[in-house]
C-alpha positions in Angstrom: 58.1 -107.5 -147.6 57.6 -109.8 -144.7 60.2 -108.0 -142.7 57.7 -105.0 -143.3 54.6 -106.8 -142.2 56.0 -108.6 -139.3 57.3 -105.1 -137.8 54.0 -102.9 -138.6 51.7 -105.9 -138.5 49.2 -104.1 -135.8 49.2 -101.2 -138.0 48.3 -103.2 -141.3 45.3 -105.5 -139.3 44.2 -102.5 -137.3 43.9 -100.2 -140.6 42.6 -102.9 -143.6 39.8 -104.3 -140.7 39.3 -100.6 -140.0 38.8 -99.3 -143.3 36.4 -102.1 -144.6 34.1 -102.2 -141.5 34.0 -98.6 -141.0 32.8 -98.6 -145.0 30.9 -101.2 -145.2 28.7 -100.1 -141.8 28.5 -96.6 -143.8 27.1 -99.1 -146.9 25.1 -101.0 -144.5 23.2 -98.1 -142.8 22.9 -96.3 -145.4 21.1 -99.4 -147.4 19.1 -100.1 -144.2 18.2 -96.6 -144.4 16.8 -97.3 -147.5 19.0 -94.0 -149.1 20.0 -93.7 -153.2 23.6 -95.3 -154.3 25.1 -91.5 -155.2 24.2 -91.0 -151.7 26.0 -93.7 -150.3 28.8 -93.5 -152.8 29.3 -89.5 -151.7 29.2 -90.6 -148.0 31.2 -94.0 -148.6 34.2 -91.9 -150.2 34.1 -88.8 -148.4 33.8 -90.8 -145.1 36.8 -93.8 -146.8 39.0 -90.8 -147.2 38.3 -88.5 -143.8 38.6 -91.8 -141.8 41.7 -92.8 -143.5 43.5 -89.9 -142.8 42.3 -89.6 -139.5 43.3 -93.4 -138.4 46.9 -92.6 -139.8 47.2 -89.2 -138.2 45.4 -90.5 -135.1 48.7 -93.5 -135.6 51.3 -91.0 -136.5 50.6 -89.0 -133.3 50.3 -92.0 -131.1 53.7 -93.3 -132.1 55.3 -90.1 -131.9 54.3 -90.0 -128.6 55.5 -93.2 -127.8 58.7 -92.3 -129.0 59.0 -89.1 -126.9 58.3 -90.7 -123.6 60.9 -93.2 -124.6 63.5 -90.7 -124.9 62.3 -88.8 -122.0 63.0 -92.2 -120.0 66.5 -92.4 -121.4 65.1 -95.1 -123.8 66.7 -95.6 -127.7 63.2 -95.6 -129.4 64.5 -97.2 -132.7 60.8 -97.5 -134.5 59.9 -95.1 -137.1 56.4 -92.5 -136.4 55.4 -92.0 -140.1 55.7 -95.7 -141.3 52.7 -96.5 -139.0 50.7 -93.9 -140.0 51.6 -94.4 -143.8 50.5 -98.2 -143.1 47.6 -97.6 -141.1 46.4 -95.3 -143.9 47.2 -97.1 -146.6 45.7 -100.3 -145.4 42.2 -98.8 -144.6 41.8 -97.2 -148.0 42.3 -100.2 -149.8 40.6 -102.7 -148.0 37.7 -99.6 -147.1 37.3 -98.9 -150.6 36.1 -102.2 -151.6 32.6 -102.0 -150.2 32.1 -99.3 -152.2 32.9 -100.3 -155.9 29.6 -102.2 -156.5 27.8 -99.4 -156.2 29.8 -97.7 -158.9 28.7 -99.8 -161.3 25.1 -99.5 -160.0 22.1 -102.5 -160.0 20.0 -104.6 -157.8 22.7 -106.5 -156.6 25.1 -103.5 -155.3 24.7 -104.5 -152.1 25.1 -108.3 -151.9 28.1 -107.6 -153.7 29.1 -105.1 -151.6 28.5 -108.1 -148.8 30.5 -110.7 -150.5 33.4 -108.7 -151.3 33.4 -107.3 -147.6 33.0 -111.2 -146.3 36.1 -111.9 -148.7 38.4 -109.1 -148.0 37.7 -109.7 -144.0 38.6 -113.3 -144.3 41.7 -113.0 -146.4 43.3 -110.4 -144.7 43.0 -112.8 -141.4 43.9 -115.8 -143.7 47.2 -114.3 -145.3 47.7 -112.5 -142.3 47.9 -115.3 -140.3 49.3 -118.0 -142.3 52.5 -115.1 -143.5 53.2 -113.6 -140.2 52.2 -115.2 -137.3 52.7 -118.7 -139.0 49.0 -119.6 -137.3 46.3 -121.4 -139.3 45.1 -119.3 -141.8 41.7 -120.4 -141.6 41.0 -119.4 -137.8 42.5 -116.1 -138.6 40.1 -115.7 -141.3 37.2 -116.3 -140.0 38.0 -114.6 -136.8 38.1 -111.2 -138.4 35.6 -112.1 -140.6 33.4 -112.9 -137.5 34.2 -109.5 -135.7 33.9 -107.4 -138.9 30.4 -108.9 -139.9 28.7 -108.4 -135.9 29.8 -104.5 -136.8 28.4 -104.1 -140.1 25.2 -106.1 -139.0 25.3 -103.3 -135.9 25.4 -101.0 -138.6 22.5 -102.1 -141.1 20.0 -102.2 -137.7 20.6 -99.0 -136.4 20.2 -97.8 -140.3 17.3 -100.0 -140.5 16.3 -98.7 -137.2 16.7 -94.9 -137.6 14.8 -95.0 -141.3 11.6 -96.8 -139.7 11.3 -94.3 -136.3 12.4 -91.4 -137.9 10.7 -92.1 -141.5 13.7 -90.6 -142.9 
């Protein structure tokens, strides 16, 4: 298992930071937007799964690439196309989906929860991240994708914010 991380690392930071900013800032606007929780859970999954794909397709065709202007140079190109891809996906729809699930079970406090669990999942994937692989402190690893995830979801909220009160939508 840490063989598999250490190899595919980018793919597995790149996709879980991915797929819970990209959801949460769907949460956020939407919330700043002031729009119903079946709206934002019909947007949050349809947008988790599209998004998904797309980042491991988007990866899968990026490393095949790779690969063939490797070989075209006379290179050995040793690294599989599809693990990335399977990785990148996999990582964004599990760490994306988690913004999502308290507004499944509804209430006042969807959102904050949907904040904490966001602020949680973004430090701990630093944290283990860092402290397994790249045998750095966990902490700083934490809270620098914790830092970088929460400026884009507060992006997100404003412009949702933003949008609602110019366009009284």
């Amino acid at each position: 298992m840490k063989k598999l991380l250490s190899e595919y690392i980018k793919d597995i930071v790149y996709g879980a930071n991915d797929g819970i900013v990209t959801t949460f800032a769907v949460v956020a606007a939407s919330v700043g937007a002031g729009l119903s929780t079946k709206v934002i859970l019909i947007v949050g999954f349809a947008s988790l799964i599209a998004d998904g794909f797309s980042m491991g397709a988007g990866n899968y065709l990026g490393s095949k690439s790779e690969m063939e202007v490797a070989v075209s140079k006379g290179e050995t190109y040793v690294k599989s196309s599809m693990m990335p891809a399977i990785l990148t996906f996999f990582a964004f729809v599990t760490a994306g989906a988690l913004p999502l699930i308290p507004f499944i079970f509804g209430g006042e406090t969807s959102f904050m929860a949907a904040i904490v669990m966001t602020a949680i999942t973004l430090f701990s994937v630093g944290a283990i991240l860092g402290a397994m692989v790249l045998h750095r402190h966990w902490v700083s690893w934490g809270f620098e994708m914790l830092f970088v995830g929460g400026v884009a979801s507060g992006i997100a909220y404003f412009i949702g914010f933003l949008v609602q009160q110019i366009a009284g939508v």
